[in-house]
N, CA, C and O atoms as a Maestro MAE file, in Angstrom:
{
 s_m_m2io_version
 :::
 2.0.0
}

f_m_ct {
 s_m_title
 :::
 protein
 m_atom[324] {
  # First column is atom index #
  i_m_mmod_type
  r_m_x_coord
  r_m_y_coord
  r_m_z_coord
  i_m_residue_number
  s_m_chain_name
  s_m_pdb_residue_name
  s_m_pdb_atom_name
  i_m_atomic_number
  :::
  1 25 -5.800 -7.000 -3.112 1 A "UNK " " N  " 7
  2 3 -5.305 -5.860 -3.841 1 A "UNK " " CA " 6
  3 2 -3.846 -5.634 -3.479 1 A "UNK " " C  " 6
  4 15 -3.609 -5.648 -2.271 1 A "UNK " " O  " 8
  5 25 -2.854 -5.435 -4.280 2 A "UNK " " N  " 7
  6 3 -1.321 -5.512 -4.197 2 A "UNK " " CA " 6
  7 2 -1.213 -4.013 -4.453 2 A "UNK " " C  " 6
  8 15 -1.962 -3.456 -5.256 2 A "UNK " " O  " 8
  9 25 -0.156 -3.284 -3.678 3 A "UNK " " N  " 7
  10 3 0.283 -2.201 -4.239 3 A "UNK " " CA " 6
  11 2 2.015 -2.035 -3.663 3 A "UNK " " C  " 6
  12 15 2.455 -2.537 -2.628 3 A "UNK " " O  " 8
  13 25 2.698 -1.295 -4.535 4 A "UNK " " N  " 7
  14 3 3.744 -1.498 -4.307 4 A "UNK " " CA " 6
  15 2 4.976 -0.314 -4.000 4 A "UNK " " C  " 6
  16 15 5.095 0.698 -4.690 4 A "UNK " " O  " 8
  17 25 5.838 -0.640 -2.861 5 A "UNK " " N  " 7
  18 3 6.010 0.016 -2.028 5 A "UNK " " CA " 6
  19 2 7.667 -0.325 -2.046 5 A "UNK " " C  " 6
  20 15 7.946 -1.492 -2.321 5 A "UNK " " O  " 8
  21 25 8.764 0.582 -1.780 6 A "UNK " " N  " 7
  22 3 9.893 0.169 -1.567 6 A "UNK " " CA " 6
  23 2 10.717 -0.591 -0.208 6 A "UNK " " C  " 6
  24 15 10.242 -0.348 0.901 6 A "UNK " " O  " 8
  25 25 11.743 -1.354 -0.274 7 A "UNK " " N  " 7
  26 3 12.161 -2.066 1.079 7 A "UNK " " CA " 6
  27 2 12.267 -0.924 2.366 7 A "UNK " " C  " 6
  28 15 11.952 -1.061 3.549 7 A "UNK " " O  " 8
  29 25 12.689 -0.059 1.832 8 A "UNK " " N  " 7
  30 3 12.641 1.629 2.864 8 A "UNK " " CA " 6
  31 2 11.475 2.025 3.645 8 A "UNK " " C  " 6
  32 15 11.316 2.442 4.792 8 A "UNK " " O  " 8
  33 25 10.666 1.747 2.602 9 A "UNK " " N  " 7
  34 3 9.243 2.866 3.203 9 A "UNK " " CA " 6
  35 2 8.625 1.309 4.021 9 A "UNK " " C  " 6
  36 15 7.798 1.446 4.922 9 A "UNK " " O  " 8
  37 25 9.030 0.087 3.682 10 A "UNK " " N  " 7
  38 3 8.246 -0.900 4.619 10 A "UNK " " CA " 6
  39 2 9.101 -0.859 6.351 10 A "UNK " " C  " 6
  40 15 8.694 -1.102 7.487 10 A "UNK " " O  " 8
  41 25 10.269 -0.474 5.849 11 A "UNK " " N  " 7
  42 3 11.373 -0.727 6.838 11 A "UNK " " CA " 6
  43 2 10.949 0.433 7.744 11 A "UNK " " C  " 6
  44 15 11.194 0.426 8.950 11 A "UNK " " O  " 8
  45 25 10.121 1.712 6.946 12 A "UNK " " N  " 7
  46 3 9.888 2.719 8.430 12 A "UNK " " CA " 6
  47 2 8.499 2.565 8.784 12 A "UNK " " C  " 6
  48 15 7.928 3.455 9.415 12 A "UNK " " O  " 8
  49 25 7.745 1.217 8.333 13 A "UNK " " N  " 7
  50 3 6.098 1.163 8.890 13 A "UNK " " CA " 6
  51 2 6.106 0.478 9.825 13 A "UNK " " C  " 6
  52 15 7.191 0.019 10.182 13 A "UNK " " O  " 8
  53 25 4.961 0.172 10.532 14 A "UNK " " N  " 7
  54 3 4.882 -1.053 11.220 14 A "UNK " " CA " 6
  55 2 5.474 -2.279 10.558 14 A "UNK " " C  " 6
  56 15 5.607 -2.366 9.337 14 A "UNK " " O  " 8
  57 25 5.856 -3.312 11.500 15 A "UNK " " N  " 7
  58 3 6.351 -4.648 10.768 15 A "UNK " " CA " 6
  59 2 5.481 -5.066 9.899 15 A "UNK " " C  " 6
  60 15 5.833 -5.428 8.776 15 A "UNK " " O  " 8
  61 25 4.091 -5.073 10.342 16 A "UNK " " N  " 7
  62 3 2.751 -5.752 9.889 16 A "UNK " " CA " 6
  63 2 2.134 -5.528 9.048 16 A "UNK " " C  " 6
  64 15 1.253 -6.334 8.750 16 A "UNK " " O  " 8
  65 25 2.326 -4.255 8.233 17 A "UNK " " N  " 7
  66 3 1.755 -3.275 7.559 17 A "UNK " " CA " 6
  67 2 2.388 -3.579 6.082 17 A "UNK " " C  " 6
  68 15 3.443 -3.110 5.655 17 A "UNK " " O  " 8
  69 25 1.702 -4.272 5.550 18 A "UNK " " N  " 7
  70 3 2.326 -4.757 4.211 18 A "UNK " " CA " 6
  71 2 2.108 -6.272 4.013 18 A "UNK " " C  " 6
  72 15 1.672 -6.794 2.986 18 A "UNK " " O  " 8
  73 25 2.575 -7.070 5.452 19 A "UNK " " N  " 7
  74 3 2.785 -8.589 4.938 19 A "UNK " " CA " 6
  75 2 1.507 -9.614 4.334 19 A "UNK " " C  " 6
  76 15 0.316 -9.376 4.131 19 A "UNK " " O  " 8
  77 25 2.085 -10.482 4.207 20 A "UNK " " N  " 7
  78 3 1.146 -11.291 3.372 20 A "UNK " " CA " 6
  79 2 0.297 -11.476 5.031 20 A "UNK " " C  " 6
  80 15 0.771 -11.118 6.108 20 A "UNK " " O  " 8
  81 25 -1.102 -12.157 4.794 21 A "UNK " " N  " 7
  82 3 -2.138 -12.271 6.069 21 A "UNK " " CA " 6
  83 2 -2.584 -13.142 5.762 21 A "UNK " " C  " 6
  84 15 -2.824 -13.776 6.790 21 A "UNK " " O  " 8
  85 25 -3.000 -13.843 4.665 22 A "UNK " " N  " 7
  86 3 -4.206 -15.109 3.969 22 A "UNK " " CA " 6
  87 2 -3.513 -16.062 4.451 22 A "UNK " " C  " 6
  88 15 -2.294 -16.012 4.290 22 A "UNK " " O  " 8
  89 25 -3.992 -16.961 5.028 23 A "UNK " " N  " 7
  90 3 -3.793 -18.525 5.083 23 A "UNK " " CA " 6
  91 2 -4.437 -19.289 3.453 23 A "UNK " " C  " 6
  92 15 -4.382 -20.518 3.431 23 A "UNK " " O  " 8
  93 25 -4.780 -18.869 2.687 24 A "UNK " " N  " 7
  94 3 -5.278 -19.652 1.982 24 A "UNK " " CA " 6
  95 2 -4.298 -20.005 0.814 24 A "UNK " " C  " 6
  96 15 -3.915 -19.045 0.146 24 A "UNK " " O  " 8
  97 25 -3.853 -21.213 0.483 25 A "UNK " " N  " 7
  98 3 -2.747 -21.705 -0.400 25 A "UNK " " CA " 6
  99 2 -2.834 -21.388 -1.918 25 A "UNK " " C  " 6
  100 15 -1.931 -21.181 -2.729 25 A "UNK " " O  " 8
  101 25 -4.059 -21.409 -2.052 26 A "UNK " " N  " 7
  102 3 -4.622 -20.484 -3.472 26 A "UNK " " CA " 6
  103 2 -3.819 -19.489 -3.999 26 A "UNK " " C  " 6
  104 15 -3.015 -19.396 -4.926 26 A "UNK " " O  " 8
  105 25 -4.364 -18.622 -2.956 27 A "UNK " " N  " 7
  106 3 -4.211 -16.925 -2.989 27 A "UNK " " CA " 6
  107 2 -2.782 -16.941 -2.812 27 A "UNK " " C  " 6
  108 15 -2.175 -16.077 -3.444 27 A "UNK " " O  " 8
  109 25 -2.045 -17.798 -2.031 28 A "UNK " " N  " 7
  110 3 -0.614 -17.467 -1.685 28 A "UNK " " CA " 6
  111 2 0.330 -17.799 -2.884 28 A "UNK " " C  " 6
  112 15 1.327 -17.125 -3.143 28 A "UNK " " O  " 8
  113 25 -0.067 -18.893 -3.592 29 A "UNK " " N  " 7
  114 3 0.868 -19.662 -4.667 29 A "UNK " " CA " 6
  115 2 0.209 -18.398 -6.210 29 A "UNK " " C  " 6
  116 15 1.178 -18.012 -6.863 29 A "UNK " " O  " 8
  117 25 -0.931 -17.923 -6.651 30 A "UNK " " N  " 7
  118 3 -1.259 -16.891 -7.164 30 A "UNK " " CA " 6
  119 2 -0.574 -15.577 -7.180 30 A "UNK " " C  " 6
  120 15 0.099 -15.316 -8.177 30 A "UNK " " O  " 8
  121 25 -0.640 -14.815 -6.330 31 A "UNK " " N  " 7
  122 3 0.626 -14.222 -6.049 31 A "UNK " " CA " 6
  123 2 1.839 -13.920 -5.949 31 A "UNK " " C  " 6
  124 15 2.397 -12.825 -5.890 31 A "UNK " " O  " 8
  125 25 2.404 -15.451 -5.927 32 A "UNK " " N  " 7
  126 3 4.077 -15.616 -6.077 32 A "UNK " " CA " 6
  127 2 4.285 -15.699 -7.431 32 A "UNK " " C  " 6
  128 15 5.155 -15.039 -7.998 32 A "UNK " " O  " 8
  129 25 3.295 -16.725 -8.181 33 A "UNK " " N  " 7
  130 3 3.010 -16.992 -9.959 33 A "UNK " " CA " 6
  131 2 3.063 -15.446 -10.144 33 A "UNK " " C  " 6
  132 15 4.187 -14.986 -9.940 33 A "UNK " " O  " 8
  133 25 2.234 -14.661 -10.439 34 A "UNK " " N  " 7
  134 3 2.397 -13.525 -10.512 34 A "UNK " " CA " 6
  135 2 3.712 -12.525 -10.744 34 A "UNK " " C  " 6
  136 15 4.273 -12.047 -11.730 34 A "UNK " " O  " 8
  137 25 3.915 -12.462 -9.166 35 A "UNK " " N  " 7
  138 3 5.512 -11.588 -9.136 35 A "UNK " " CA " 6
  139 2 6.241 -12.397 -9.460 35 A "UNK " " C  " 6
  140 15 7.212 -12.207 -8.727 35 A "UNK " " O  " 8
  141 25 6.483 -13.314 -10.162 36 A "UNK " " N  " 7
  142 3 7.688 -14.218 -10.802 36 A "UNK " " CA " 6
  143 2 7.399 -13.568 -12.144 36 A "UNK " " C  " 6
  144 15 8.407 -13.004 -12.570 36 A "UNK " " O  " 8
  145 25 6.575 -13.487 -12.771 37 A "UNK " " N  " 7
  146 3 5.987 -12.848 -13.699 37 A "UNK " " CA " 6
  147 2 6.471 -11.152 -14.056 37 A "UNK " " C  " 6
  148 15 7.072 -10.680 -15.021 37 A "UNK " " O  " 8
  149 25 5.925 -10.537 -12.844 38 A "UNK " " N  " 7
  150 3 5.923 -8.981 -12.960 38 A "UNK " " CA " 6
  151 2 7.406 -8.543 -12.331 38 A "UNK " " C  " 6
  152 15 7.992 -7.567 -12.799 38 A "UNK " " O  " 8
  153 25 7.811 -9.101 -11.557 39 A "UNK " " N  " 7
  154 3 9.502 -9.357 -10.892 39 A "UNK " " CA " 6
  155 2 9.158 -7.497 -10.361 39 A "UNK " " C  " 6
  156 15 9.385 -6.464 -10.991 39 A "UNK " " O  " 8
  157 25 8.693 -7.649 -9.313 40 A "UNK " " N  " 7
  158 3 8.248 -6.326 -8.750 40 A "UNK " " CA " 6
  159 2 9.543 -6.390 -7.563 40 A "UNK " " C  " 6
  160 15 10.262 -7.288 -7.122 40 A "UNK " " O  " 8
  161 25 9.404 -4.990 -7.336 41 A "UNK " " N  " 7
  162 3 10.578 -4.861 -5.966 41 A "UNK " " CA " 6
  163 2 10.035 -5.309 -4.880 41 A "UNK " " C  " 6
  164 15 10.700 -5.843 -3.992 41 A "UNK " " O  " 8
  165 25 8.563 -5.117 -4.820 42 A "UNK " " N  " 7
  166 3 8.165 -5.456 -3.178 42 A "UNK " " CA " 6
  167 2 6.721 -5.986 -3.349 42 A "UNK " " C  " 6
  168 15 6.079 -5.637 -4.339 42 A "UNK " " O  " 8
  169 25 6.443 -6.416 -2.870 43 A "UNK " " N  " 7
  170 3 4.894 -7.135 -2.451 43 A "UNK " " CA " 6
  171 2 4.256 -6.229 -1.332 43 A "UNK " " C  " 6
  172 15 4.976 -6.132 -0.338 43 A "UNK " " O  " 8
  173 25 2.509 -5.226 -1.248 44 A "UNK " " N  " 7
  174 3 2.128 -4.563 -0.443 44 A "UNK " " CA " 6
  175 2 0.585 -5.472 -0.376 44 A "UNK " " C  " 6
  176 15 -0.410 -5.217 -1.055 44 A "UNK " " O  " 8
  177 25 0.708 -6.439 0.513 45 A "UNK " " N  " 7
  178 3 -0.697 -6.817 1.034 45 A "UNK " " CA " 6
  179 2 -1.588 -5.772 2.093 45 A "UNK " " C  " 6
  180 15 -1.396 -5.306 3.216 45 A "UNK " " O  " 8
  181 25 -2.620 -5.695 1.104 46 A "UNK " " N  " 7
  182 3 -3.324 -4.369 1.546 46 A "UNK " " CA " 6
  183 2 -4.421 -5.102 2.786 46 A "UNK " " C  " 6
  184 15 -4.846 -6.211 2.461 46 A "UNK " " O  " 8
  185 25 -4.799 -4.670 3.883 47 A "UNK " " N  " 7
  186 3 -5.518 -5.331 4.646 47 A "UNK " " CA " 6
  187 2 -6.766 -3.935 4.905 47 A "UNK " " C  " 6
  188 15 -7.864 -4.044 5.451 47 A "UNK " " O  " 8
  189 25 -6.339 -3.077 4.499 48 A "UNK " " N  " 7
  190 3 -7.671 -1.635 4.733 48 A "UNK " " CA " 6
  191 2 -7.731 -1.620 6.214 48 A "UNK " " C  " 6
  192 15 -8.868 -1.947 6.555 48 A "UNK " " O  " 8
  193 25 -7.085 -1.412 7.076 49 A "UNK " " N  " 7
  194 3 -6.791 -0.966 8.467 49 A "UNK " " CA " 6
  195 2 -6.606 0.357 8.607 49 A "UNK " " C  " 6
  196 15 -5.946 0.918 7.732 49 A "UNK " " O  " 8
  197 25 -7.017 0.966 9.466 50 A "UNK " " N  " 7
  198 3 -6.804 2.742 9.630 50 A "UNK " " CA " 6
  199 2 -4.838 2.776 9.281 50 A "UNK " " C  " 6
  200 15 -4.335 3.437 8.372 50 A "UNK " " O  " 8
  201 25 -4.194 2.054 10.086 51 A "UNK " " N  " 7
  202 3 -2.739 2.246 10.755 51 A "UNK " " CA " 6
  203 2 -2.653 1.882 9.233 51 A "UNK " " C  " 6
  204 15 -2.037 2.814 8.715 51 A "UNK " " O  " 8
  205 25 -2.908 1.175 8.501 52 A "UNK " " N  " 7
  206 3 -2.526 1.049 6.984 52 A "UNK " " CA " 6
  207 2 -2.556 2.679 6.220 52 A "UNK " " C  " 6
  208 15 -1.621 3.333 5.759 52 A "UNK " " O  " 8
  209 25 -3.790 2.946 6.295 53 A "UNK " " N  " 7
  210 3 -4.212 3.942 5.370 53 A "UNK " " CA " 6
  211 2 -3.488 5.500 5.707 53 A "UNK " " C  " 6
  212 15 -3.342 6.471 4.964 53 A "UNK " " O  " 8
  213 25 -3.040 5.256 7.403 54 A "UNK " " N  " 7
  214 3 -2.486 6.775 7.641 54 A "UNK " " CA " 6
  215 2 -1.067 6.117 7.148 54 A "UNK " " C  " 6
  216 15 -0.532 7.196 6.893 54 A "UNK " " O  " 8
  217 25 -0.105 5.196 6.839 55 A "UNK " " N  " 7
  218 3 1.102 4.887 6.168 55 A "UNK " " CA " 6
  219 2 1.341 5.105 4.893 55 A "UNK " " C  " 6
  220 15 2.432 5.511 4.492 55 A "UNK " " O  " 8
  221 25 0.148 4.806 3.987 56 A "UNK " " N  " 7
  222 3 0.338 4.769 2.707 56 A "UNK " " CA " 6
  223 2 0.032 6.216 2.793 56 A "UNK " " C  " 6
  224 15 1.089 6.844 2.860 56 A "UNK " " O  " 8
  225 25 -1.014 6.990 2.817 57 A "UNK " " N  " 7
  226 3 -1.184 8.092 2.758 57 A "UNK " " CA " 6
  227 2 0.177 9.134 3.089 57 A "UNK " " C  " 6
  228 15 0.644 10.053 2.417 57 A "UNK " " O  " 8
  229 25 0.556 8.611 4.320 58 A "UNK " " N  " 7
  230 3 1.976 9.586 4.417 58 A "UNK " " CA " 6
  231 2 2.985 9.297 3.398 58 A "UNK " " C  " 6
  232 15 3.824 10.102 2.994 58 A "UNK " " O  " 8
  233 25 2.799 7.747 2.908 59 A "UNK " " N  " 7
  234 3 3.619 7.395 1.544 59 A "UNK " " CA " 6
  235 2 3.464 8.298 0.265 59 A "UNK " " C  " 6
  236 15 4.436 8.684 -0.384 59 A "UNK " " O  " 8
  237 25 2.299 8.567 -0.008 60 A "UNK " " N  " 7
  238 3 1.814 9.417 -0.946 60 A "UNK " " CA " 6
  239 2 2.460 10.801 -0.756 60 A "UNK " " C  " 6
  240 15 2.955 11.560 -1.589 60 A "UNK " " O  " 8
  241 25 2.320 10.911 0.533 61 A "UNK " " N  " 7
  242 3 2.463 12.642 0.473 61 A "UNK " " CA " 6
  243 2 3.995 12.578 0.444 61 A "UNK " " C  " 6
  244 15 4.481 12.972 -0.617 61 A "UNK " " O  " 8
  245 25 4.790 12.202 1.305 62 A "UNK " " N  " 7
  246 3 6.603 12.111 0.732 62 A "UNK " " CA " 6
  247 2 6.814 12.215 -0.322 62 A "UNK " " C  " 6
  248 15 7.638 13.024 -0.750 62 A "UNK " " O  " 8
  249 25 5.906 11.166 -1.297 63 A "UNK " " N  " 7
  250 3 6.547 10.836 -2.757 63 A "UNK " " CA " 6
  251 2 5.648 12.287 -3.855 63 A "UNK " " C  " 6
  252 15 5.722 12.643 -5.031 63 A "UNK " " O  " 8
  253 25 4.951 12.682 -2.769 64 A "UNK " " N  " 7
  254 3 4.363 13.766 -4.056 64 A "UNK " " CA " 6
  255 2 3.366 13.671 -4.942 64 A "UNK " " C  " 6
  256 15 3.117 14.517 -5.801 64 A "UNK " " O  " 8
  257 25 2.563 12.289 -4.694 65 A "UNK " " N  " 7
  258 3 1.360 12.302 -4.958 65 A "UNK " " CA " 6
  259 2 0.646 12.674 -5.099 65 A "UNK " " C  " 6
  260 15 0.313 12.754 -6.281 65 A "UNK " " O  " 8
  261 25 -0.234 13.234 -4.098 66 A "UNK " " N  " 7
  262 3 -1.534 13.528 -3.728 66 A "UNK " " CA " 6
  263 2 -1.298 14.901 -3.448 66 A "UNK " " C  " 6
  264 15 -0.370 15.397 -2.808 66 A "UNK " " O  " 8
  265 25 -2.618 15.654 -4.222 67 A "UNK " " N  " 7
  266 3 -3.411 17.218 -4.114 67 A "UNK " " CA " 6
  267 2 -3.940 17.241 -2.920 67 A "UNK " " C  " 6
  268 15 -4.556 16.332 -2.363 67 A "UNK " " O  " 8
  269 25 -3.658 18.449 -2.470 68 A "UNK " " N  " 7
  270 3 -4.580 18.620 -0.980 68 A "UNK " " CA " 6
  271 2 -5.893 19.261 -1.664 68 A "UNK " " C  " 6
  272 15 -5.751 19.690 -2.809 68 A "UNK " " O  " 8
  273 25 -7.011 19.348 -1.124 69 A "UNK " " N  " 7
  274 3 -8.637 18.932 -1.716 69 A "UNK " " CA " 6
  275 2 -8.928 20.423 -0.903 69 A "UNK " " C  " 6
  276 15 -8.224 20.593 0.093 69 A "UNK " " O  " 8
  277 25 -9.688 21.272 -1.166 70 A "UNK " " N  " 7
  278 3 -10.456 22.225 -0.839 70 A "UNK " " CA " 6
  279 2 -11.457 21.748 0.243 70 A "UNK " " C  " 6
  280 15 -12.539 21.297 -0.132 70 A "UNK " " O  " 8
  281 25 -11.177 21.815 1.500 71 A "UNK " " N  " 7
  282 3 -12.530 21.325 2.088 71 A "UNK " " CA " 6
  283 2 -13.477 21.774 2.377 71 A "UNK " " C  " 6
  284 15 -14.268 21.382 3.236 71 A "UNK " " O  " 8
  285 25 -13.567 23.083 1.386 72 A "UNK " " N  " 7
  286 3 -15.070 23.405 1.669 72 A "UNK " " CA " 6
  287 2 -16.174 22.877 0.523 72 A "UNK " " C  " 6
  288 15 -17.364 23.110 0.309 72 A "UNK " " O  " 8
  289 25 -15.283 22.153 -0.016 73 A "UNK " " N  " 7
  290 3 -15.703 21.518 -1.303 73 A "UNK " " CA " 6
  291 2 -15.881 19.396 -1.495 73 A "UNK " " C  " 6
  292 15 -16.527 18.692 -2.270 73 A "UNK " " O  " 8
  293 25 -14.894 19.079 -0.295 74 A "UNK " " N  " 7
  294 3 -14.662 18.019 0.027 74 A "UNK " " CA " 6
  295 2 -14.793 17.386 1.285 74 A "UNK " " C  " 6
  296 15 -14.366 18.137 2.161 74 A "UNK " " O  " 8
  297 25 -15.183 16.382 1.704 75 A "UNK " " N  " 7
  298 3 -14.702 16.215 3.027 75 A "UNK " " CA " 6
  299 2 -13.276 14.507 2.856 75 A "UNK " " C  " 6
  300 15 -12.972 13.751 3.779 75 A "UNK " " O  " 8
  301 25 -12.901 14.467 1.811 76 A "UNK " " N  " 7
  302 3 -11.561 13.872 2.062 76 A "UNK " " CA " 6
  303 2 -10.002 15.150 1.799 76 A "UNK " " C  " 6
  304 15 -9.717 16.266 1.365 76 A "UNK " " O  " 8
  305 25 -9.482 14.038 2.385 77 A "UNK " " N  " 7
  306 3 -8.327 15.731 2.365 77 A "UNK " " CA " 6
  307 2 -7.405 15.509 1.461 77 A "UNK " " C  " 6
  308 15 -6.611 16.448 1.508 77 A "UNK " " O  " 8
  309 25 -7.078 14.679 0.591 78 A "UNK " " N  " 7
  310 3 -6.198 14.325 -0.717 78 A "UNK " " CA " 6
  311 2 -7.456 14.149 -1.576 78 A "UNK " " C  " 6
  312 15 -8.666 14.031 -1.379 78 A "UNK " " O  " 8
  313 25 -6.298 14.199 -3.018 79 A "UNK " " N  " 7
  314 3 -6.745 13.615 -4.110 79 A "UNK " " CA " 6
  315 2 -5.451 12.880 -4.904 79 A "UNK " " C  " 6
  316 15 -4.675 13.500 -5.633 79 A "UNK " " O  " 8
  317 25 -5.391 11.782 -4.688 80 A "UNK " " N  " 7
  318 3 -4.284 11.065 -5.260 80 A "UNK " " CA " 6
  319 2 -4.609 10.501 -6.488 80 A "UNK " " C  " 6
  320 15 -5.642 9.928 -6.834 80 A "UNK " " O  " 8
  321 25 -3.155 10.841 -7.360 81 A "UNK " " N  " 7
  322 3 -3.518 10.897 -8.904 81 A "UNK " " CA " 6
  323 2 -2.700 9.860 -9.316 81 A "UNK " " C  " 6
  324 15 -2.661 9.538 -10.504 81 A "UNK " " O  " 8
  :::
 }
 m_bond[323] {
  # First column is bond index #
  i_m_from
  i_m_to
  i_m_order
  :::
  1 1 2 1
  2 2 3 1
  3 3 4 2
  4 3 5 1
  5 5 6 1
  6 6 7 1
  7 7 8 2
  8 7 9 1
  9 9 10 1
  10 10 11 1
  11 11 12 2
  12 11 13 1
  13 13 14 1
  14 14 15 1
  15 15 16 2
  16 15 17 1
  17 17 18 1
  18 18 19 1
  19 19 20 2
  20 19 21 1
  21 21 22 1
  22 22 23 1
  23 23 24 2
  24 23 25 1
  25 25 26 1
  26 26 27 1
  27 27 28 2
  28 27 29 1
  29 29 30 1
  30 30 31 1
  31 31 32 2
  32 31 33 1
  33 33 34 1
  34 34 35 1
  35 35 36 2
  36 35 37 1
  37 37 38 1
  38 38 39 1
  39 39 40 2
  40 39 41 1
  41 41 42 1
  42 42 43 1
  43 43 44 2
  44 43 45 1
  45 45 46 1
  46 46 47 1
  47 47 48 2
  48 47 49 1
  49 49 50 1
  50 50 51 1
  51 51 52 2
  52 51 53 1
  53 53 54 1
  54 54 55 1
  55 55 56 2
  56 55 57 1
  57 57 58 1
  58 58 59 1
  59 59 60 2
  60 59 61 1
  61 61 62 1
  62 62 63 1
  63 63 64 2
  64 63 65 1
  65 65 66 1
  66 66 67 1
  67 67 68 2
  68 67 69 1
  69 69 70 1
  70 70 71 1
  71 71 72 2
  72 71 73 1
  73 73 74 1
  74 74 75 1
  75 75 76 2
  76 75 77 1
  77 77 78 1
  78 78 79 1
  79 79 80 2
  80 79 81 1
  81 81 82 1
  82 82 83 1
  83 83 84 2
  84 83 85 1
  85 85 86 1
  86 86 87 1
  87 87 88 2
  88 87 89 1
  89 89 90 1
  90 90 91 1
  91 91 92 2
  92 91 93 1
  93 93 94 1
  94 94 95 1
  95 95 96 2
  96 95 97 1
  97 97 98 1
  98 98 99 1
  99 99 100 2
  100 99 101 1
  101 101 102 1
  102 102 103 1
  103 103 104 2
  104 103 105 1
  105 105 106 1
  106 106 107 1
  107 107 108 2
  108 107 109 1
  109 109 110 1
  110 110 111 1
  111 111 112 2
  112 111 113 1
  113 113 114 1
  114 114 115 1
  115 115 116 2
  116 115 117 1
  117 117 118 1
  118 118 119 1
  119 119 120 2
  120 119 121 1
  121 121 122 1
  122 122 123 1
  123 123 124 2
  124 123 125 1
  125 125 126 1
  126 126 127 1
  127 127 128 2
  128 127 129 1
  129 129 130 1
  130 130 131 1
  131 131 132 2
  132 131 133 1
  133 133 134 1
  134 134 135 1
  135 135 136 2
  136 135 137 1
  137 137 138 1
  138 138 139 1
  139 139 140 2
  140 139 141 1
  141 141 142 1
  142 142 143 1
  143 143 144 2
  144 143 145 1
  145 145 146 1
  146 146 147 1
  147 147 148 2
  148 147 149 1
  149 149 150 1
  150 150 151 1
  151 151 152 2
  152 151 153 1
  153 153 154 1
  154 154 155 1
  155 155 156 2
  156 155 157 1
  157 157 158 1
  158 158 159 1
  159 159 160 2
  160 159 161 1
  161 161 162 1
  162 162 163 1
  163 163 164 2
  164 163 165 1
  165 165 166 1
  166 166 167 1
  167 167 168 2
  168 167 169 1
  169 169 170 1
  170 170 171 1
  171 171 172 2
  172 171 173 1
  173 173 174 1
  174 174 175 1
  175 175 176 2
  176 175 177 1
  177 177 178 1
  178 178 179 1
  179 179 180 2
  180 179 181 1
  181 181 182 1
  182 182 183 1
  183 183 184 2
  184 183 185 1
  185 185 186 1
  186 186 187 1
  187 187 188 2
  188 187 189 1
  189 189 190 1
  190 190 191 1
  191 191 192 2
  192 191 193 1
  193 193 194 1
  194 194 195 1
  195 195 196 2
  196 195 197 1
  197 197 198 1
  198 198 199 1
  199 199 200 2
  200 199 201 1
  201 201 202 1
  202 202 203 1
  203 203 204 2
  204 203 205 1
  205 205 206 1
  206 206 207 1
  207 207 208 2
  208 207 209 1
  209 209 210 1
  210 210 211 1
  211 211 212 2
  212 211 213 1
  213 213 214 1
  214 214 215 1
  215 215 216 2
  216 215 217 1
  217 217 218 1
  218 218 219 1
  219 219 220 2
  220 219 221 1
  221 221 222 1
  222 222 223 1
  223 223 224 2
  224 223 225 1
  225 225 226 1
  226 226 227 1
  227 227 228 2
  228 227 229 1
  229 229 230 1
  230 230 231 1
  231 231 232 2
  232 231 233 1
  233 233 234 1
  234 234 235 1
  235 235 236 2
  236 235 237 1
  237 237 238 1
  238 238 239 1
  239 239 240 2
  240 239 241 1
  241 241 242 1
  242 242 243 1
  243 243 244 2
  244 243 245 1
  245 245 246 1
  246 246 247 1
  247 247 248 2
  248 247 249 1
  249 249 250 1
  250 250 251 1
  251 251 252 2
  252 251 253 1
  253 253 254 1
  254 254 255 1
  255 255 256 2
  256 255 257 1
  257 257 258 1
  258 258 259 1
  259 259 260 2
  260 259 261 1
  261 261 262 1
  262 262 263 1
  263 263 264 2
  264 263 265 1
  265 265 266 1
  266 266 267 1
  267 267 268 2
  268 267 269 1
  269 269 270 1
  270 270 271 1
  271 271 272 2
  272 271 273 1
  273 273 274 1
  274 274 275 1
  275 275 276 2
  276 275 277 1
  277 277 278 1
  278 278 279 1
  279 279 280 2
  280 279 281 1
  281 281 282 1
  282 282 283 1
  283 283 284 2
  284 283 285 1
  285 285 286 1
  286 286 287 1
  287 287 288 2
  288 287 289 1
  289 289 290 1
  290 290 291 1
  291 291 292 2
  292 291 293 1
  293 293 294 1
  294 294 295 1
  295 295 296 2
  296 295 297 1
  297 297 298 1
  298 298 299 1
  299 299 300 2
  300 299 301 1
  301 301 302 1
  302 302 303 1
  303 303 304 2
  304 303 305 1
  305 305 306 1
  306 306 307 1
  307 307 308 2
  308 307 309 1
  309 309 310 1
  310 310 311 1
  311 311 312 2
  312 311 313 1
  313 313 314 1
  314 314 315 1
  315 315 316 2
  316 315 317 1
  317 317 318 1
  318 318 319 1
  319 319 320 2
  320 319 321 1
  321 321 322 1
  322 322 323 1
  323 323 324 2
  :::
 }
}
């Protein structure tokens, strides 16, 4: 799953938090086909790690994303639209 993120917001995450991870030549040459294609600013290899999810999430909330959720109604605390 790709999502996409500016050179800034990678530049204030962890180094790790974004990069490509697959060894598999498939998936790697797929991907490049792709963004040659979509000519995106950045490539976000998603790996679903906590340290991922509290980054993007703070990504969300900077950029203005995400509703804060009623929690007596919810037990997640966004709703990103």
């Amino acid at each position: 799953m790709l999502t996409m993120a500016t050179q800034s917001d990678i530049a204030m995450s962890d180094l790790t938090l974004g990069q490509e991870y697959t060894d598999h030549p498939a998936i790697s040459a797929w991907v490049q086909k792709t963004a040659g294609l979509c000519k995106p600013e950045q490539i976000f290899w998603l790996s679903d790690s906590e340290a991922e999810k509290i980054f993007l999430t703070g990504l969300a909330v900077r950029q203005g994303t995400p509703s804060p959720l009623d929690q007596q109604y919810s037990t997640e605390k966004f709703r990103i639209l």
